[in-house]
mmCIF file as gemmi writes it, N, C-alpha and C atoms, coordinates in Angstrom:
data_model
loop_
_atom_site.group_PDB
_atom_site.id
_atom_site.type_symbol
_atom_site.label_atom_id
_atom_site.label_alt_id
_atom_site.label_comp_id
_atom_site.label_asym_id
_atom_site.label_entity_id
_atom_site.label_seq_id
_atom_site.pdbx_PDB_ins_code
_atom_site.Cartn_x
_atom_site.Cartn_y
_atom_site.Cartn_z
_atom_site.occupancy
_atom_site.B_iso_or_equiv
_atom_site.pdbx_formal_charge
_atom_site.auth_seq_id
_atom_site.auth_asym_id
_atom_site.pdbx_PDB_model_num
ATOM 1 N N . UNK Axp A 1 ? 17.77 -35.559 85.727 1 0 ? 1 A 1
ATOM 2 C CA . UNK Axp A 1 ? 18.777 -35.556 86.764 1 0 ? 1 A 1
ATOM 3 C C . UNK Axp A 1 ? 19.855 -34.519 86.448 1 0 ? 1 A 1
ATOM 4 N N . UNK Axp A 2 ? 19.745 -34.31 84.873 1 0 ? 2 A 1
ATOM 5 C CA . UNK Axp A 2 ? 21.22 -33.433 84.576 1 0 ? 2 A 1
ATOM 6 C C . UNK Axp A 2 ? 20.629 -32.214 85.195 1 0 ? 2 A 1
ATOM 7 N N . UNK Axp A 3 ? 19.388 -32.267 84.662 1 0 ? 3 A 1
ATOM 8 C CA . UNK Axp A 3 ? 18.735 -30.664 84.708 1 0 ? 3 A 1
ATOM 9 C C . UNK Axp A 3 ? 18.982 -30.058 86.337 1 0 ? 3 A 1
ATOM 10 N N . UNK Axp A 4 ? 18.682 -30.982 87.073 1 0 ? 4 A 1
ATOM 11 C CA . UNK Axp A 4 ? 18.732 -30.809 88.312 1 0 ? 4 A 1
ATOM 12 C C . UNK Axp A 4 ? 20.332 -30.364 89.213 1 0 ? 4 A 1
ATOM 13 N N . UNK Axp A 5 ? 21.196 -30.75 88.72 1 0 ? 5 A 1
ATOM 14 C CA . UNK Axp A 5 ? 22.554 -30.996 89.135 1 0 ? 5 A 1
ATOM 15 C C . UNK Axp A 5 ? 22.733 -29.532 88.339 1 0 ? 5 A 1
ATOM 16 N N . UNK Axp A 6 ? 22.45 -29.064 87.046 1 0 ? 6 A 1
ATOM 17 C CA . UNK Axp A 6 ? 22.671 -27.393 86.323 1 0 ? 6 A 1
ATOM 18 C C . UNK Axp A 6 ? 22.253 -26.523 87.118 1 0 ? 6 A 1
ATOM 19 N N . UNK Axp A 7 ? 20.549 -26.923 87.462 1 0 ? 7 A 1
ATOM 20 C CA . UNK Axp A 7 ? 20.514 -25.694 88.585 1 0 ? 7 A 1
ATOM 21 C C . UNK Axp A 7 ? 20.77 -25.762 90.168 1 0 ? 7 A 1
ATOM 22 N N . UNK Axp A 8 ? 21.628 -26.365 90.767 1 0 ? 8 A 1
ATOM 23 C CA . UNK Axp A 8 ? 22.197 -26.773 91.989 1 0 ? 8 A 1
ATOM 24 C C . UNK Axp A 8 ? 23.387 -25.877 91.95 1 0 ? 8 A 1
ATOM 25 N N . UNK Axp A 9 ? 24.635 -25.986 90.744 1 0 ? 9 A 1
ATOM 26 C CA . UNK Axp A 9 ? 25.87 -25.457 90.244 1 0 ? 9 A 1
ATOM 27 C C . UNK Axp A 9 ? 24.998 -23.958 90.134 1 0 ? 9 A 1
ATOM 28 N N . UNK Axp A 10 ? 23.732 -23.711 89.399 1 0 ? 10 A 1
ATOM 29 C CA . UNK Axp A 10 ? 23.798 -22.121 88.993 1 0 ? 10 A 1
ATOM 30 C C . UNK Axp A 10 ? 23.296 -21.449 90.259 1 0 ? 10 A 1
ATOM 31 N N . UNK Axp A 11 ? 22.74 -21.896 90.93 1 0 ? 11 A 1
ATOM 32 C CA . UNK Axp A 11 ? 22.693 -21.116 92.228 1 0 ? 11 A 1
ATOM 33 C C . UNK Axp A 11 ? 23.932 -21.223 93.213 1 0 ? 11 A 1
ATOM 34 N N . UNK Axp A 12 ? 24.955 -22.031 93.171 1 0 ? 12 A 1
ATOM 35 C CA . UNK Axp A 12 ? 25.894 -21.828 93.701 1 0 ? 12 A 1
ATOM 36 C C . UNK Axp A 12 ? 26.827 -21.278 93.326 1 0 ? 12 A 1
ATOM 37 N N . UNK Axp A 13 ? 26.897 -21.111 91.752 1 0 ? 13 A 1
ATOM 38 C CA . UNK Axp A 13 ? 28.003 -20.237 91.141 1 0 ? 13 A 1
ATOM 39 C C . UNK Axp A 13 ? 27.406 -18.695 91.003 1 0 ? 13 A 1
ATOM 40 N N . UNK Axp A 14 ? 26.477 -18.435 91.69 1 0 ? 14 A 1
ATOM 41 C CA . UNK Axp A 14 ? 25.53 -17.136 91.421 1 0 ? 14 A 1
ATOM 42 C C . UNK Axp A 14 ? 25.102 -16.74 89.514 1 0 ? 14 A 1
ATOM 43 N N . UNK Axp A 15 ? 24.346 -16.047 89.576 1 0 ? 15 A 1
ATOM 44 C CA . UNK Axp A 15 ? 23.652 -15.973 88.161 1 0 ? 15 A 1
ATOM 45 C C . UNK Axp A 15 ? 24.749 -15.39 87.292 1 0 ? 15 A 1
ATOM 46 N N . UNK Axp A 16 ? 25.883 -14.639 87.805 1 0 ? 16 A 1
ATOM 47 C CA . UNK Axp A 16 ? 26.413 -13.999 86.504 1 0 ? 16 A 1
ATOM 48 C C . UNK Axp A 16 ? 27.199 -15.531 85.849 1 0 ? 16 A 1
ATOM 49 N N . UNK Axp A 17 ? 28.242 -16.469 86.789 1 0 ? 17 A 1
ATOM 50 C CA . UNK Axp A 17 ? 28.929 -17.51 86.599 1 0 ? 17 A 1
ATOM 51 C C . UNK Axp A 17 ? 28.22 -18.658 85.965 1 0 ? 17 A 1
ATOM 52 N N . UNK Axp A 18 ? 26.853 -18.752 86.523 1 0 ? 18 A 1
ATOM 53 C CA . UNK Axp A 18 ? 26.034 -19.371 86.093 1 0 ? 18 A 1
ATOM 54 C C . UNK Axp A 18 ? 25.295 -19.422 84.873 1 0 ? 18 A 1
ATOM 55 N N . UNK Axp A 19 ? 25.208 -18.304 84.629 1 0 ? 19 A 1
ATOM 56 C CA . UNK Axp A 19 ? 24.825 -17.83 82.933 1 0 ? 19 A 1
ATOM 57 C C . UNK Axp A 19 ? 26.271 -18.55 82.188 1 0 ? 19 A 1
ATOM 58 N N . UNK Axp A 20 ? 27.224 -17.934 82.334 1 0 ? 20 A 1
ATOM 59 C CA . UNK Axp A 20 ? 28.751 -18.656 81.81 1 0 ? 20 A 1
ATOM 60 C C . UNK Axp A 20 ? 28.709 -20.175 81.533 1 0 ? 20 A 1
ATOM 61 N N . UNK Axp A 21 ? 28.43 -20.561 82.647 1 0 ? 21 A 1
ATOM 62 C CA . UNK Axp A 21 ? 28.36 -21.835 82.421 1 0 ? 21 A 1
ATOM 63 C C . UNK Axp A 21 ? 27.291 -22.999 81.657 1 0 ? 21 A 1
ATOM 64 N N . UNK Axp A 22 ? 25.978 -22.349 81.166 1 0 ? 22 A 1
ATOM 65 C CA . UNK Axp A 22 ? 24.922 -22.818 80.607 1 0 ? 22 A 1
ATOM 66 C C . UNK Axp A 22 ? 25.281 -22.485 79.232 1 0 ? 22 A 1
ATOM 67 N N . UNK Axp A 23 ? 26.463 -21.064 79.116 1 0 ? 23 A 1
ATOM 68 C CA . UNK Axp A 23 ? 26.562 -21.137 77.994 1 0 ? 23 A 1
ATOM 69 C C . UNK Axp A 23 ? 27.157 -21.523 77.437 1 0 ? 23 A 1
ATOM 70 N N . UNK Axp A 24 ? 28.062 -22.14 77.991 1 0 ? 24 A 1
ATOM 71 C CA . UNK Axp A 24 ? 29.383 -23.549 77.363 1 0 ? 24 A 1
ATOM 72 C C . UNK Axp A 24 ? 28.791 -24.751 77.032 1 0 ? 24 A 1
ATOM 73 N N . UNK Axp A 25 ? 27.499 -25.204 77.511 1 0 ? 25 A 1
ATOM 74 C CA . UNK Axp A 25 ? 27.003 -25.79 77.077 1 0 ? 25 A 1
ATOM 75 C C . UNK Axp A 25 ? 25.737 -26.18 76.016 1 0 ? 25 A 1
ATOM 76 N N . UNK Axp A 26 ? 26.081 -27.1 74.827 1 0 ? 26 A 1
ATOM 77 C CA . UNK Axp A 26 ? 24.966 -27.104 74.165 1 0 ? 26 A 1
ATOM 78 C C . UNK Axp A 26 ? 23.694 -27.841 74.195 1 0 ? 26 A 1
ATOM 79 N N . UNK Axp A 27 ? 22.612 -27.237 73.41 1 0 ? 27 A 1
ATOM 80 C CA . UNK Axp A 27 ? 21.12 -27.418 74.041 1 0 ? 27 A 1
ATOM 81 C C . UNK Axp A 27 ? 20.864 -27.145 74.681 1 0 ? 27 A 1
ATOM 82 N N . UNK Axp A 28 ? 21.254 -26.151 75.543 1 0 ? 28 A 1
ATOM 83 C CA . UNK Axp A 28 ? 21.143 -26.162 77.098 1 0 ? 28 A 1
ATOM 84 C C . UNK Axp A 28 ? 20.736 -24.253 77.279 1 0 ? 28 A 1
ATOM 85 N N . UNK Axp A 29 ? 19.996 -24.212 77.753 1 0 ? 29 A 1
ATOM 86 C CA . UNK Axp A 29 ? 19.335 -22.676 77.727 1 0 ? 29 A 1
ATOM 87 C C . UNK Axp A 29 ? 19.196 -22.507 79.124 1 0 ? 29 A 1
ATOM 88 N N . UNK Axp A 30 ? 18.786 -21.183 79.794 1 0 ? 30 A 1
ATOM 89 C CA . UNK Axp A 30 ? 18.254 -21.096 81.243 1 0 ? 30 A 1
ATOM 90 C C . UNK Axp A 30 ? 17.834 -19.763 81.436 1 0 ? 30 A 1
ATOM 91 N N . UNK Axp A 31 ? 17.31 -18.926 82.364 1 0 ? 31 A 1
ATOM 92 C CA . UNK Axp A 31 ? 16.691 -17.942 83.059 1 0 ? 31 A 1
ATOM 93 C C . UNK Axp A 31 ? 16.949 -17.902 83.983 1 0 ? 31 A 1
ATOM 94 N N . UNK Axp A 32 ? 17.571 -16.834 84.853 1 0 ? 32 A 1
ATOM 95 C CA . UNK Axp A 32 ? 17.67 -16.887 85.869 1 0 ? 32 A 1
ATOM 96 C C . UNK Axp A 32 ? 16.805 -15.522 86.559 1 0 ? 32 A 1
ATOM 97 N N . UNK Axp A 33 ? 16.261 -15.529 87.688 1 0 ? 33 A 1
ATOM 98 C CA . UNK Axp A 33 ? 15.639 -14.228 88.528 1 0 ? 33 A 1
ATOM 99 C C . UNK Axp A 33 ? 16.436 -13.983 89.496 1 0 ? 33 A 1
ATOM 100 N N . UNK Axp A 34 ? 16.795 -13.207 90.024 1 0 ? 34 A 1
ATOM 101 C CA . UNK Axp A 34 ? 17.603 -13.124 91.421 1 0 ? 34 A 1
ATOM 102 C C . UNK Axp A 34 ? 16.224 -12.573 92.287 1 0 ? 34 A 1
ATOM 103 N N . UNK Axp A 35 ? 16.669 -12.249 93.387 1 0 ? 35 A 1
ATOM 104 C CA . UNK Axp A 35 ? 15.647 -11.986 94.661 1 0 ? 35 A 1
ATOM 105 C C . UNK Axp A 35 ? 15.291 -10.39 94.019 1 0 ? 35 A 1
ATOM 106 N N . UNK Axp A 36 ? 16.039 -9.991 93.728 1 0 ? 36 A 1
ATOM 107 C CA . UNK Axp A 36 ? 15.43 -8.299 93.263 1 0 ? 36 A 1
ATOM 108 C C . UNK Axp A 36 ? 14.307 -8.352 92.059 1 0 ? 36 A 1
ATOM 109 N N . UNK Axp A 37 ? 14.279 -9.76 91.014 1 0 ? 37 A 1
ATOM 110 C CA . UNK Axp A 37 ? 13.503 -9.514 89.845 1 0 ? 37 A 1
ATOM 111 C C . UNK Axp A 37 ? 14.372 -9.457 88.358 1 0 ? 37 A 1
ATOM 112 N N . UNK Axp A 38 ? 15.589 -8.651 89.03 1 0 ? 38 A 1
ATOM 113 C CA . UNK Axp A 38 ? 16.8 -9.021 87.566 1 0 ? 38 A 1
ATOM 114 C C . UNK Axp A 38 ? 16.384 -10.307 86.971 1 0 ? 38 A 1
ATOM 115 N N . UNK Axp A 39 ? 16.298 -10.244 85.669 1 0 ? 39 A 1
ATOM 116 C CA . UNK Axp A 39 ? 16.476 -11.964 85.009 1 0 ? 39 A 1
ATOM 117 C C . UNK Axp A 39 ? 18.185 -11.456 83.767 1 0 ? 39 A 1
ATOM 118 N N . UNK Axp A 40 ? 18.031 -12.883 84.19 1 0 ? 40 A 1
ATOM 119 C CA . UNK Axp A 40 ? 19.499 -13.441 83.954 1 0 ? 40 A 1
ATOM 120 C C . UNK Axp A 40 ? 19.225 -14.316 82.782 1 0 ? 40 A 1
ATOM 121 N N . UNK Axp A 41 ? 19.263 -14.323 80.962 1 0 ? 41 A 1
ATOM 122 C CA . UNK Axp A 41 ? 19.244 -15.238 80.381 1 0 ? 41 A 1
ATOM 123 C C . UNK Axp A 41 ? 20.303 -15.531 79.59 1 0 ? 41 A 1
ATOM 124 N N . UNK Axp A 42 ? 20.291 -17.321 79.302 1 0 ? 42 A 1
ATOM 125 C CA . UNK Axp A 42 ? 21.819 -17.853 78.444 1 0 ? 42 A 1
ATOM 126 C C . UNK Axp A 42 ? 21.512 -16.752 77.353 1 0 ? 42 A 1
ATOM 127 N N . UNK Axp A 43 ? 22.415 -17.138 76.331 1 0 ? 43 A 1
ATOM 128 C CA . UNK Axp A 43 ? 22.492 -16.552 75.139 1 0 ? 43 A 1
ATOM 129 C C . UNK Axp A 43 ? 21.151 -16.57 74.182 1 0 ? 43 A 1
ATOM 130 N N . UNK Axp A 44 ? 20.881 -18.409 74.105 1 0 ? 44 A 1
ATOM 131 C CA . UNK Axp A 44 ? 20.173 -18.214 72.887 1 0 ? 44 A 1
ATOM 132 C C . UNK Axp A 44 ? 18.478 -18.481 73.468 1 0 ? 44 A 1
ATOM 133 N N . UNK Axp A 45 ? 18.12 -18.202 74.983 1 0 ? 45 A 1
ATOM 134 C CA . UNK Axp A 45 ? 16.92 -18.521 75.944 1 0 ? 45 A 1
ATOM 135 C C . UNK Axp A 45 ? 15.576 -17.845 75.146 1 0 ? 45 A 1
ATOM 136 N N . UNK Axp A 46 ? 15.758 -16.447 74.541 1 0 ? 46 A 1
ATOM 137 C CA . UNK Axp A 46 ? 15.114 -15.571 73.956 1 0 ? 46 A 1
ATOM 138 C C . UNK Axp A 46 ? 14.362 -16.976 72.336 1 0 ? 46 A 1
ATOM 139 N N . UNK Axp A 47 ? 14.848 -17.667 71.842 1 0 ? 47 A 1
ATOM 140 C CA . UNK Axp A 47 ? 14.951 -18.511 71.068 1 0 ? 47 A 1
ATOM 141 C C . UNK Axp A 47 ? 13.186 -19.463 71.185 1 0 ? 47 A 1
ATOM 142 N N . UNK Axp A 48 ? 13.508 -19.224 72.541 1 0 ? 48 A 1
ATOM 143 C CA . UNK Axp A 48 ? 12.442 -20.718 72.953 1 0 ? 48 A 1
ATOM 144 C C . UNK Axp A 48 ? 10.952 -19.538 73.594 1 0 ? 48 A 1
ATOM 145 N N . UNK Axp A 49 ? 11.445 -18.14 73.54 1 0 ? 49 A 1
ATOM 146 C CA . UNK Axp A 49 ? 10.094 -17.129 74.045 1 0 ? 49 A 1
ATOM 147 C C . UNK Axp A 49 ? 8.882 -17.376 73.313 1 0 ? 49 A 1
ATOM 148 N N . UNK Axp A 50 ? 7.718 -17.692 74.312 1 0 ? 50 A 1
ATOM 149 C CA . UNK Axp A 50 ? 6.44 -17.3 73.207 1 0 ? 50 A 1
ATOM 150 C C . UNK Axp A 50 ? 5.462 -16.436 73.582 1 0 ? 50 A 1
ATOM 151 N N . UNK Axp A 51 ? 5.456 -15.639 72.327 1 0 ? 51 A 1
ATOM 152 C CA . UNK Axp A 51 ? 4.341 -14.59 72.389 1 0 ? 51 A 1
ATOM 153 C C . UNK Axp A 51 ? 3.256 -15.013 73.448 1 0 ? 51 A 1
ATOM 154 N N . UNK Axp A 52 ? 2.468 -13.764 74.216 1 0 ? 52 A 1
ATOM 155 C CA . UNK Axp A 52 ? 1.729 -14.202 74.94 1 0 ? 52 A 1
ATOM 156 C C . UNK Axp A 52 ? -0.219 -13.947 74.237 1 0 ? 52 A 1
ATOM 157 N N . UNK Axp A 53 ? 0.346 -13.479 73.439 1 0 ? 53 A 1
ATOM 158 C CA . UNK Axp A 53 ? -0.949 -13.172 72.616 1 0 ? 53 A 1
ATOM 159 C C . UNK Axp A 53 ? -2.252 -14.332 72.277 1 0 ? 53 A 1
């Protein structure tokens, strides 16, 4: 339910505010794409990447 209510706020605060705000919080990681393909990630999102090999 939290998860759900984070990305409700990050699409309404748009991705740059929205990144801001995932990153005040801990445990809490995210990705964002906008309509162009830009991705948008928290700080430590790169953390949880896995090789595709």
């Amino acid at each position: 339910m939290f998860a759900d209510a984070l990305s409700t706020a990050c699409f309404v605060l748009g991705p740059i505010e929205g990144i801001k705000l995932i990153n005040k919080l801990p445990d809490t990681e995210c990705l964002i794409i906008d309509k162009k393909g830009k991705e948008y990630k928290s700080k430590g999102f790169d953390e949880f990447r896995v090789s595709s090999q």
